[in-house]
TORKOL-4160 file (C-alpha; in steps of 0.2 Angstrom, whole numbers, padded with zeros to 4 digits, m for minus):
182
<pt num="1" X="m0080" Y="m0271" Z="0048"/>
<pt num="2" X="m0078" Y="m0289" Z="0051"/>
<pt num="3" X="m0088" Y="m0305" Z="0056"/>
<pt num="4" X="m0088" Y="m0297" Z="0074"/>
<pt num="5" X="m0093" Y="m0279" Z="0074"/>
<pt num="6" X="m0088" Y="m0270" Z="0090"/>
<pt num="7" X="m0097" Y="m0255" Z="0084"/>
<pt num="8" X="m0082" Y="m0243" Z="0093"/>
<pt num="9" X="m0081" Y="m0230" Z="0079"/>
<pt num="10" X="m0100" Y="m0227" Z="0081"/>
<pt num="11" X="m0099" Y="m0226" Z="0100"/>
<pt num="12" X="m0086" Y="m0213" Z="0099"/>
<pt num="13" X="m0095" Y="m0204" Z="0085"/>
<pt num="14" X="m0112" Y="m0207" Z="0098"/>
<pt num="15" X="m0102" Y="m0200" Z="0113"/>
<pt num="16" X="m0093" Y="m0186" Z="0104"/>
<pt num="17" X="m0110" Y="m0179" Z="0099"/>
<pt num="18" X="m0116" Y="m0180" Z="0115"/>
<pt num="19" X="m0100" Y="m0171" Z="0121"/>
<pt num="20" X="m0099" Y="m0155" Z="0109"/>
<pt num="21" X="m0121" Y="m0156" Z="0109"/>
<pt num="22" X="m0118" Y="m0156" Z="0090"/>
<pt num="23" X="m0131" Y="m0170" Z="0076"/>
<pt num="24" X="m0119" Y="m0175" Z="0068"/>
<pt num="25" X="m0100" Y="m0184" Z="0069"/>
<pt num="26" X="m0091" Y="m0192" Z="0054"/>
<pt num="27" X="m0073" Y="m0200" Z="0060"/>
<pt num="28" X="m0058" Y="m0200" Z="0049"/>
<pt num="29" X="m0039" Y="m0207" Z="0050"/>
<pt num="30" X="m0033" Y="m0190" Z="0057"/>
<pt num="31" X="m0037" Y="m0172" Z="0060"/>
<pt num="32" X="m0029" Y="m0169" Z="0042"/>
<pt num="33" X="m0042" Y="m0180" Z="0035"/>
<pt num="34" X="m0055" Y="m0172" Z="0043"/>
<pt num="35" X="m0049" Y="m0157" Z="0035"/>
<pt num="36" X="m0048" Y="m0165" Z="0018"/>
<pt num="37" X="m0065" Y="m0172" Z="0023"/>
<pt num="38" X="m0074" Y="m0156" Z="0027"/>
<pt num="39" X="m0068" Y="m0146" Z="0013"/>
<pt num="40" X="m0075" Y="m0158" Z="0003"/>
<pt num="41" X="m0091" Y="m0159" Z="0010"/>
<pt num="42" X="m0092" Y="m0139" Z="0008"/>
<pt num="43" X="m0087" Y="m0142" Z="m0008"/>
<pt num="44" X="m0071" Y="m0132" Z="m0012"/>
<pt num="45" X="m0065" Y="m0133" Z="m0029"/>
<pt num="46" X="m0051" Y="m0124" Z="m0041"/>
<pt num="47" X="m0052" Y="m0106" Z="m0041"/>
<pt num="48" X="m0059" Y="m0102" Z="m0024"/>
<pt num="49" X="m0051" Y="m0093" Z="m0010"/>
<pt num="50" X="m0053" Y="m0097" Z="0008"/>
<pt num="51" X="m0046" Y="m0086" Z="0022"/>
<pt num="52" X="m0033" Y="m0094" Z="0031"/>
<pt num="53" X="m0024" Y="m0088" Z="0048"/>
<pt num="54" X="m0008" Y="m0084" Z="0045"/>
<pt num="55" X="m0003" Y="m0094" Z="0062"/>
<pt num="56" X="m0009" Y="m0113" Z="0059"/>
<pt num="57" X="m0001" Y="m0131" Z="0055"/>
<pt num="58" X="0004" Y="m0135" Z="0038"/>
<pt num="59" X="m0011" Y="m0145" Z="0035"/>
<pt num="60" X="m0023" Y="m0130" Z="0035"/>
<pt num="61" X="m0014" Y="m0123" Z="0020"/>
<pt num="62" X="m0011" Y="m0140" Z="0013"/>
<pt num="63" X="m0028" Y="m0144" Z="0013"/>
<pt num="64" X="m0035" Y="m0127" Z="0004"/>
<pt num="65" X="m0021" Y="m0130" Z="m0011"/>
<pt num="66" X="m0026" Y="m0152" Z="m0012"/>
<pt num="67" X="m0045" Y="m0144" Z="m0016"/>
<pt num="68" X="m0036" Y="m0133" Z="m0031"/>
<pt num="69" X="m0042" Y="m0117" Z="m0020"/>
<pt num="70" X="m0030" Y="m0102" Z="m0015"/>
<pt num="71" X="m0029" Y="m0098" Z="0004"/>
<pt num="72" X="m0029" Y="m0082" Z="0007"/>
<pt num="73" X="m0020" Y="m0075" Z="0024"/>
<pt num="74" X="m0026" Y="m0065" Z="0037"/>
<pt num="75" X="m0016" Y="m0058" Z="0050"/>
<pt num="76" X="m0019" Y="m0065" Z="0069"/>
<pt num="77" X="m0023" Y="m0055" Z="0084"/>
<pt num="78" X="m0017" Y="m0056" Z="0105"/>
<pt num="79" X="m0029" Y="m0073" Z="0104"/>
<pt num="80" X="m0016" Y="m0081" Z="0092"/>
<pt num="81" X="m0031" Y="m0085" Z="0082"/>
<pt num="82" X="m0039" Y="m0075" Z="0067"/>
<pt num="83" X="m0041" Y="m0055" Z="0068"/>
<pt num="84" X="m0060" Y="m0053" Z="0063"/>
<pt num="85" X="m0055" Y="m0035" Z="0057"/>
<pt num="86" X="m0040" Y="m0043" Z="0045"/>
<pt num="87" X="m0053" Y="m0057" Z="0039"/>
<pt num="88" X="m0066" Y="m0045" Z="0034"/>
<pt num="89" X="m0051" Y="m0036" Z="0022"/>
<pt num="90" X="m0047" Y="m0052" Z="0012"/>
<pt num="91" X="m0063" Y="m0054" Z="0008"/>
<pt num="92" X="m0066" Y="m0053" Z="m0011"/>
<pt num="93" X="m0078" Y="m0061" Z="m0024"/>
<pt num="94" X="m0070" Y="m0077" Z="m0026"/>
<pt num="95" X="m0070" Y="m0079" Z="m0007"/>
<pt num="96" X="m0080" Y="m0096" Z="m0002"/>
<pt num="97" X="m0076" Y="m0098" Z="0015"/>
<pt num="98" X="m0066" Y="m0095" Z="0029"/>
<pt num="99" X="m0055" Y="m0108" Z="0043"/>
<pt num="100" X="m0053" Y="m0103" Z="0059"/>
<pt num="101" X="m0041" Y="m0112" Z="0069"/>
<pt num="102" X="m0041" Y="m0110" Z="0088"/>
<pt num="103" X="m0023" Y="m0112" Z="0093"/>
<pt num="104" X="m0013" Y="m0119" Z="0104"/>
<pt num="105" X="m0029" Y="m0123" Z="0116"/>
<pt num="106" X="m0035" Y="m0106" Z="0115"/>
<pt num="107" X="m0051" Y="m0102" Z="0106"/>
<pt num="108" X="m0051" Y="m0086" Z="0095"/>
<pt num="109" X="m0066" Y="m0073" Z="0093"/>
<pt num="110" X="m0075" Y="m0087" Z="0084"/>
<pt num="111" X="m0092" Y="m0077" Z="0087"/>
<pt num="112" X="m0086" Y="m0062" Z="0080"/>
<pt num="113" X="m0080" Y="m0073" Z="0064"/>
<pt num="114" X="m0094" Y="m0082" Z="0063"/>
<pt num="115" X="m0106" Y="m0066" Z="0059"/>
<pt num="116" X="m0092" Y="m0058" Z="0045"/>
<pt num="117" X="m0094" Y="m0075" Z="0036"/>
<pt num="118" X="m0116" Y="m0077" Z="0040"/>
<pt num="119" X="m0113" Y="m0057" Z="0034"/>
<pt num="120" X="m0104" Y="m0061" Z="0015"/>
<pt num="121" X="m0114" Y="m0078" Z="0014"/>
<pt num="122" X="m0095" Y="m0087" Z="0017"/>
<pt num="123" X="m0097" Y="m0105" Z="0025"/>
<pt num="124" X="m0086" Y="m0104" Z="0044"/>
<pt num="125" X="m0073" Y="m0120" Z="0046"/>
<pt num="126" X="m0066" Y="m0121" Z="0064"/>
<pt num="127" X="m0053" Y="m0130" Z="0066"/>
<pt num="128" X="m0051" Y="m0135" Z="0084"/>
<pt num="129" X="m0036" Y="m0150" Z="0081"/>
<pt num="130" X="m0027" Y="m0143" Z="0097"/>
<pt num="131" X="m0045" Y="m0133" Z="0108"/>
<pt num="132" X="m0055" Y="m0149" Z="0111"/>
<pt num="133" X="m0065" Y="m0145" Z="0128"/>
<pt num="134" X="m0062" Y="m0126" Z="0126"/>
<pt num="135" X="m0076" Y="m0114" Z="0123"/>
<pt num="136" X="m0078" Y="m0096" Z="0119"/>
<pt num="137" X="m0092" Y="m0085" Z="0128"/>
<pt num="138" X="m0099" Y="m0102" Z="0136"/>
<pt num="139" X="m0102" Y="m0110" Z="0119"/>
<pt num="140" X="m0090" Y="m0127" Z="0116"/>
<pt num="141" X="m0077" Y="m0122" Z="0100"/>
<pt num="142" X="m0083" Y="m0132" Z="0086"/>
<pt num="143" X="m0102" Y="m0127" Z="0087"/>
<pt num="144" X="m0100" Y="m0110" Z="0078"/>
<pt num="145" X="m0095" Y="m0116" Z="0062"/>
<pt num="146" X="m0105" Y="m0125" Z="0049"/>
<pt num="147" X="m0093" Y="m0139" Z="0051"/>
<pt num="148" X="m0079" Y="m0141" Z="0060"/>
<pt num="149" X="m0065" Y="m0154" Z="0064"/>
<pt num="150" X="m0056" Y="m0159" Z="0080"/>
<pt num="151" X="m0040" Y="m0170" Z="0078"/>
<pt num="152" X="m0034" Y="m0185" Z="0092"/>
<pt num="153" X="m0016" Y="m0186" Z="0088"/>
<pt num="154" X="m0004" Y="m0189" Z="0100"/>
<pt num="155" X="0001" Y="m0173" Z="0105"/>
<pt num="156" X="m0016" Y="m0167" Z="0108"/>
<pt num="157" X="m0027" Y="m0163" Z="0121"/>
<pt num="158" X="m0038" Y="m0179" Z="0117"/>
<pt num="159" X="m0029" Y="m0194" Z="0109"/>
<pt num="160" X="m0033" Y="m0211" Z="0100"/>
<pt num="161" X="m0013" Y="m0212" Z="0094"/>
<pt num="162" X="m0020" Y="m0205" Z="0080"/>
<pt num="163" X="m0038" Y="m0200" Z="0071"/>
<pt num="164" X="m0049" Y="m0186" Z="0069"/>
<pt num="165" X="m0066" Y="m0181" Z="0066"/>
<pt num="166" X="m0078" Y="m0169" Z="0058"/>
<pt num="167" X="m0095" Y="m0162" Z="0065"/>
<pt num="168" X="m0109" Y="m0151" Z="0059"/>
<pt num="169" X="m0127" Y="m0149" Z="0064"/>
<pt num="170" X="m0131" Y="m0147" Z="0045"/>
<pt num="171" X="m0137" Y="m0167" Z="0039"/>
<pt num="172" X="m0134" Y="m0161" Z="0020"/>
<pt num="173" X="m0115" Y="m0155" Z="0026"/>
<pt num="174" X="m0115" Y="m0172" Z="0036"/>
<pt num="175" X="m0121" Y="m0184" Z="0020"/>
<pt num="176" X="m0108" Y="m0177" Z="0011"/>
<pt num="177" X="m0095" Y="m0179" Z="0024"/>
<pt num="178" X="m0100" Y="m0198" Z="0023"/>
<pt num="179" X="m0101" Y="m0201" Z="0006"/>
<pt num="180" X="m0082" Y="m0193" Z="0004"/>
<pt num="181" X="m0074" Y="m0199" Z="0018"/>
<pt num="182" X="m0071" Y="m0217" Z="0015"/>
């Protein structure tokens, strides 16, 4: 914000929508922050439990426990990502939602993932920090989720230095993720 707008941030959130064929982009500081965003926006809160890989960064976890909620592990299987089979196990009344992350530029059986959740009426986090550009079965990770968040860090497969954004299709999920991420 200043005197003279230069209007990049709306650009990239333009261009990034455009990219992934997705409504909606909010852009935060990092992909930790987009995390911290979308969890938010989805409302997670003391006493809930969100299904976690057991194979991620810190920041996954980190982000779970900031919201007051318990992650809950779930083994991995030969994707490196979330075993659908394992995720379906940890499932119990207090379970809200579930993050998948796709590691390592690999995309995990996000499809399968997303139908266990749509099945238990659990929202689907993707968390595609280090798959930007990858896809599973044709469709671009980052579009089966209700939200998901990409990261542009400098070790990562799109960089900015630094930064990070979240995307959903869902405007309600997206108005949220506004209002919080300032």
């Amino acid at each position: 914000y200043g005197i003279d707008l230069q209007k990049e941030v709306e650009a990239l959130e333009s261009e990034f929508a455009s990219h992934l064929g997705i409504s909606h982009v909010v852009t935060v500081s990092s992909g930790t922050g987009a995390l911290h965003t979308a969890l938010s926006a989805l409302g997670v809160g003391p006493g809930q439990e969100v299904i976690v890989p057991a194979y991620m960064w810190v920041s996954v976890l980190a982000a779970v426990v900031n919201h007051g909620a318990i992650p809950v592990l779930a083994d991995i299987d030969g994707t490196f990502c979330l075993d659908p089979a394992d995720v379906e196990r940890r499932i119990t009344p207090r379970t809200t939602g579930i993050i998948t992350v796709h590691m390592s530029g690999a995309p995990g059986d996000v499809s399968k993932i997303q139908s266990i959740a749509r099945q238990h009426g659990l929202w689907l986090l993707e968390d595609c920090a280090q798959c930007n550009g990858g896809s599973f079965q044709g469709q671009k990770v980052g579009t089966f989720g209700d939200m998901a968040i990409f990261s542009f860090q400098m070790n990562k497969n799109m960089t900015s230095g630094e930064g990070g954004c979240v995307v959903t299709n869902d405007r309600r999920l997206y108005q949220r993720a506004e209002a919080c991420h300032d």
